[in-house]
C-alpha positions as CSV (number, residue, x, y, z in Angstrom):
1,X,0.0,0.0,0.0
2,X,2.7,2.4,0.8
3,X,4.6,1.6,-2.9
4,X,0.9,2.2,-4.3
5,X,0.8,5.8,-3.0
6,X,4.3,6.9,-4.0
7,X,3.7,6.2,-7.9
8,X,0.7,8.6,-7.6
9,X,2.8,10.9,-5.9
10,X,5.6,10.6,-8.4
11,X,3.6,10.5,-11.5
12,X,2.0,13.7,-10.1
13,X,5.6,15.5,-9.7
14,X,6.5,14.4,-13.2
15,X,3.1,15.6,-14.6
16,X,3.4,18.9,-13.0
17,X,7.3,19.5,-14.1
18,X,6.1,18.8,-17.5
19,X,3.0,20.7,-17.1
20,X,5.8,23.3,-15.7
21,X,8.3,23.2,-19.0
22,X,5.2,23.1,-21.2
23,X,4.0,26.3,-19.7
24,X,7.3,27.5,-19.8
25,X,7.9,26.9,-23.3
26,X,4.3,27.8,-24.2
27,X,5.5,31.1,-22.6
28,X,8.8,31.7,-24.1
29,X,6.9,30.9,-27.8
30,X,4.6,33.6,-27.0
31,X,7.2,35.8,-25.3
32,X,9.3,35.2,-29.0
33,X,6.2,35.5,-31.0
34,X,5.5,38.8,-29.1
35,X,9.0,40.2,-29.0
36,X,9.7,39.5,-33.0
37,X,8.4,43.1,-34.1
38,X,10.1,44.4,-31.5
39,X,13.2,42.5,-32.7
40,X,12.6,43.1,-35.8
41,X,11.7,47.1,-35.7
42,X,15.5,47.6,-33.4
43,X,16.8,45.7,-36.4
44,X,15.3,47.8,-39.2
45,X,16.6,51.1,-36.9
46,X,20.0,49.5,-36.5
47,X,20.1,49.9,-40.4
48,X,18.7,53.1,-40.6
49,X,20.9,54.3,-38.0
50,X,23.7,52.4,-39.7
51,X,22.8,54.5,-43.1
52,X,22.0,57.8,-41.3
53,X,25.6,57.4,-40.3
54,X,27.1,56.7,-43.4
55,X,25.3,59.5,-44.5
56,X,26.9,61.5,-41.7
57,X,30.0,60.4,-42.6
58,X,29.9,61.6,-46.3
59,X,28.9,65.1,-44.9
60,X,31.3,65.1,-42.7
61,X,33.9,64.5,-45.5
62,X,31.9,66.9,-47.8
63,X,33.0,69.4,-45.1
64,X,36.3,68.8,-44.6
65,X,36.9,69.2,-48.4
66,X,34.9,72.3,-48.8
67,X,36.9,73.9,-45.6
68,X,40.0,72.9,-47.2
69,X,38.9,74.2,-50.3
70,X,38.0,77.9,-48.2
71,X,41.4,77.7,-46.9
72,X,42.5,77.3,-50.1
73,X,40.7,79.8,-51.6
74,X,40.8,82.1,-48.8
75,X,44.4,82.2,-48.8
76,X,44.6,82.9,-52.6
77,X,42.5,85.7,-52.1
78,X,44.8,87.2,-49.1
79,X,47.7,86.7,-51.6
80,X,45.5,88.0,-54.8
81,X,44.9,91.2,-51.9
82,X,48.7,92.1,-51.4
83,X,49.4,91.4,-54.9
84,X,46.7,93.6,-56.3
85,X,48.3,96.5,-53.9
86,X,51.4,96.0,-54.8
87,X,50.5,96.6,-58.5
88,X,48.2,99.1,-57.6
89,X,51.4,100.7,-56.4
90,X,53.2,99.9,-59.3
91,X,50.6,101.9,-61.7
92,X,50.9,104.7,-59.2
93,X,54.3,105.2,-60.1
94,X,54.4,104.1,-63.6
95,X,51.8,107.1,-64.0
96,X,54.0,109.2,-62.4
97,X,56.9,108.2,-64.7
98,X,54.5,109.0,-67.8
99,X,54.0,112.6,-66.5
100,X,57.7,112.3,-66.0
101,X,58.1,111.8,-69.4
102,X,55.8,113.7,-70.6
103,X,57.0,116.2,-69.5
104,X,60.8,115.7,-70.7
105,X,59.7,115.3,-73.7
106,X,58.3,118.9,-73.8
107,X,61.7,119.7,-72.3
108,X,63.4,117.9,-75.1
109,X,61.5,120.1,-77.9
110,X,62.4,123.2,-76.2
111,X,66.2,121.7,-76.0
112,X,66.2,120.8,-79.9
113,X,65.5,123.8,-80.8
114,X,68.1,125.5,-78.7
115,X,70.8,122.8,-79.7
116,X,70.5,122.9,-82.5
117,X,72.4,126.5,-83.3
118,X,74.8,125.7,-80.6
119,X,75.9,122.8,-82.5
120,X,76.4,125.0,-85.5
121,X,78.4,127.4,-83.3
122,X,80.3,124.6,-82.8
123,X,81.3,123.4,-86.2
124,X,82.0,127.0,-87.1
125,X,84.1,127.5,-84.3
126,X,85.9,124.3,-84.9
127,X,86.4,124.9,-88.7
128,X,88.0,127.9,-87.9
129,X,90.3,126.2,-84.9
130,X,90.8,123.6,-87.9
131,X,92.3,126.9,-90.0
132,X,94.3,128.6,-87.3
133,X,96.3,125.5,-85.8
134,X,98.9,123.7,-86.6
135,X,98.8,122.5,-90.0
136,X,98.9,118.7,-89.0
137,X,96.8,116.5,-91.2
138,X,95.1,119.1,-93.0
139,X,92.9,116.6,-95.4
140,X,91.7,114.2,-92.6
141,X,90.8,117.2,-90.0
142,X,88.8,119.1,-93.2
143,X,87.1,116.1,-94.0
144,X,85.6,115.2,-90.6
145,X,84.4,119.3,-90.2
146,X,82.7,119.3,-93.6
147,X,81.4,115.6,-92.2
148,X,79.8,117.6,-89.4
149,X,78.2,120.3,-92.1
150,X,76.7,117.6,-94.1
151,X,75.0,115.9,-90.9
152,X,73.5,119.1,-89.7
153,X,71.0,118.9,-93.0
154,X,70.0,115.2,-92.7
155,X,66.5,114.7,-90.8
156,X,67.4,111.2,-90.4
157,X,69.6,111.5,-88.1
158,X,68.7,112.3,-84.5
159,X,69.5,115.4,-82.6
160,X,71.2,113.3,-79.8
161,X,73.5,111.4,-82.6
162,X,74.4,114.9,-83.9
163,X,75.8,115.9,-80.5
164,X,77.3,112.9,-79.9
165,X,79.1,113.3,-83.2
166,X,80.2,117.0,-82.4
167,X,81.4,116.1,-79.5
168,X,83.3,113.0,-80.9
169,X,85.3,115.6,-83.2
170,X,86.0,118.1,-80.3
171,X,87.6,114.6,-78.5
172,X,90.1,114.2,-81.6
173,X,91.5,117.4,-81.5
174,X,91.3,117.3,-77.6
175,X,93.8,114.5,-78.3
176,X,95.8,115.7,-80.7
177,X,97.4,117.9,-78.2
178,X,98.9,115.4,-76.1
179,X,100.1,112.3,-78.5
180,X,103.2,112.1,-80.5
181,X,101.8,111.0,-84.2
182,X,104.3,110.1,-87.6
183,X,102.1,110.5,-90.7
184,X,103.4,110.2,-94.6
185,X,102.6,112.8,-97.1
186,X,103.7,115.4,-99.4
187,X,105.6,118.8,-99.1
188,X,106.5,121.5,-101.1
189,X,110.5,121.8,-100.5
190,X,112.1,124.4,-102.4
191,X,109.4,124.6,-104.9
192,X,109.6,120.7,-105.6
193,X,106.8,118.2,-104.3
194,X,108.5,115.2,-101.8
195,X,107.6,112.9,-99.9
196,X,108.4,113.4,-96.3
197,X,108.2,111.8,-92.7
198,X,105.6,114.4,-90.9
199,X,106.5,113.9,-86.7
200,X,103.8,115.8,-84.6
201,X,104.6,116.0,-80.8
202,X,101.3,117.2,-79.6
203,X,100.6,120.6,-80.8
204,X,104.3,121.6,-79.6
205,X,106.3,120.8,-82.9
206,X,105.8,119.9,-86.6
207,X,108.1,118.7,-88.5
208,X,109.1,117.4,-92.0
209,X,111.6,115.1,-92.9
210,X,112.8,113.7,-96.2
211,X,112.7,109.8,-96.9
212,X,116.8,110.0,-97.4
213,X,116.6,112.3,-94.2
214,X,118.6,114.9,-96.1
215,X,115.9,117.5,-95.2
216,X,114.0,118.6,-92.5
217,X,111.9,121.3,-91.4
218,X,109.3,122.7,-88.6
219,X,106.5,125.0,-89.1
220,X,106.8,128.3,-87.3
221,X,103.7,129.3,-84.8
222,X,104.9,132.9,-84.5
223,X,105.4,133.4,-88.6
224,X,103.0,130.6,-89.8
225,X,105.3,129.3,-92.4
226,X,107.8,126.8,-92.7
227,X,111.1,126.8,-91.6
228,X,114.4,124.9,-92.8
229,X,116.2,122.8,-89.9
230,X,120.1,122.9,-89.5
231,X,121.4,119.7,-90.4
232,X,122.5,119.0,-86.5
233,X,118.7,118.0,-85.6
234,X,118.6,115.2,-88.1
235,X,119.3,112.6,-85.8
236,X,116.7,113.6,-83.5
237,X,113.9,114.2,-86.0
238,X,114.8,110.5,-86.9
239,X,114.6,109.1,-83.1
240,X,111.0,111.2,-83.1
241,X,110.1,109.0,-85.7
242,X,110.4,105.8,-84.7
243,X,109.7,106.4,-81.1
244,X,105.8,107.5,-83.1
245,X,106.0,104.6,-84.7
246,X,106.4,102.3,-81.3
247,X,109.8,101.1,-83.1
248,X,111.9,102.4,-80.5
249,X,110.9,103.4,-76.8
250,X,109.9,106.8,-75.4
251,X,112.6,108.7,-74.9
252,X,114.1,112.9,-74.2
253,X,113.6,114.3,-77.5
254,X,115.7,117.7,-78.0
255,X,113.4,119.2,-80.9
256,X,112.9,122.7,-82.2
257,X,109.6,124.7,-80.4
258,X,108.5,128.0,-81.9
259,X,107.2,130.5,-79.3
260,X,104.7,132.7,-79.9
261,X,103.6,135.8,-78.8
C-alpha cells in the first residue's frame, strides 16, 4: 500500500514539471512571437541608424573638403589682396613716370631747338680752330668738319647722334694735343713736291723730314710758315720718328719749339 501511493505521488511530480516546462515553453513561444516586431523594428533602426551614419559620414567628409577648399581659396585671395596693392602701387608710379616723361619730352622740344644752333656754333668754331692751328693732317681734319656740315642737314639722323658726333670731333683734336703722331705725305720743298716723314709732338712741334733724311723742317707758330732745320737736328727728328711709330721706346727728345707771342 505504501509503494501504491508513491507512484501517484511521483507521477504527479513528473506531470506537474512537464506541465511546468510546457507552460514555460508555451510562454517563451509567445514571449518570441511577441517580442519578434520588436526585434525586428530595433533591427530595421539598426540599419537606418547604420545609413543615417554613413550618410553623416559623407557630410562630414563633404565638409572637410569644402573647408579645405575655403582655406584654399581664402588664402589665394589674401595673396591676390597684397598682390593687387602692390600693382596698384606699381601703376601709381608708372603714371608718375609718364607725366615724368611727358614732361621731358616737352623739355626735349624746347632743347632741340636751342641745340641745335649751338651745335652749328660749334662746327664754325671748330672749322676755324681747324684753320688757325697747326697745320697737322690738314685733309683728314677738313674732311671730318665738312662731315659735321653735311649731318646738320639730314632729318634722319637724331639730334642726340648729332651731339654725340660734335662732341666726338671736339675729342680728336682734344687729343691731338697730347700724342706724338708720324704721318706720310707730301711737301713742297724748295718749290719741288716730296715725300716726307711728318712727326707731330702734340701741338708743340711739326716737323718734316725727307725719306733719305737729307731735309728737315718745322713749321713756325709765330710766322705761320715753314722753316728749314740745320742739319744737327737730323738725328733727332729721326729718333721722333720711330719712337711714333712704337719702333723704339719713349725717350728725351731735343726738338725745335717755336714761341709765340
Amino acid at each position: 500500500m505504501k509503494q501504491l501511493t508513491r507512484v501517484p505521488t511521483a507521477l504527479a511530480k513528473v506531470s506537474a514539471a512537464l506541465i511546468t516546462i510546457f507552460a514555460a515553453t508555451n510562454g517563451l513561444a509567445q514571449e518570441e512571437k511577441f517580442l519578434e516586431p520588436a526585434v525586428k523594428k530595433a533591427t530595421e533602426i539598426n540599419q537606418s541608424a547604420a545609413k543615417s551614419q554613413e550618410k553623416i559620414n559623407k557630410i562630414t567628409d563633404q565638409i572637410g573638403t569644402k573647408l579645405q577648399q575655403f582655406k584654399a581659396v581664402n588664402k589665394e585671395t589674401t595673396g591676390l589682396d597684397v598682390y593687387n596693392g602692390q600693382l596698384s602701387k606699381q601703376i601709381k608710379n608708372q603714371m608718375q613716370e609718364m607725366a615724368d616723361l611727358n614732361a621731358a619730352i616737352d623739355d626735349v622740344s624746347v632743347i632741340e631747338r636751342q641745340i641745335t644752333p649751338l651745335m652749328l656754333r660749334m662746327i664754325t668754331g671748330l672749322e676755324q680752330f681747324v684753320s688757325l692751328d697747326v697745320p697737322f693732317l690738314p685733309k683728314e681734319r677738313t674732311k671730318r668738319v665738312d662731315e659735321l656740315k653735311i649731318m646738320m642737314d639730314r632729318a634722319d639722323i637724331a639730334p642726340s647722334e648729332k651731339f654725340r658726333r660734335v662732341m666726338e670731333a671736339y675729342q680728336v683734336e682734344m687729343d691731338y694735343g697730347r700724342t706724338l703722331e708720324a704721318y706720310s705725305g707730301l711737301h713742297i720743298i724748295d718749290g719741288q713736291e716730296r715725300d716726307v716723314d711728318f712727326l707731330r709732338v702734340g701741338r708743340t712741334a711739326l716737323i718734316y723730314q725727307t725719306r733719305d733724311a737729307s731735309l728737315q723742317g718745322s713749321w713756325n707758330k709765330k710766322t705761320g710758315k715753314w722753316q728749314a732745320l740745320d742739319s744737327s737736328y737730323r738725328t733727332q727728328v729721326t729718333k721722333g720718328l720711330r719712337m711714333a711709330k712704337k719702333q723704339l721706346a719713349p725717350d728725351l727728345l731735343m726738338l725745335p719749339v717755336a714761341m709765340t707771342d
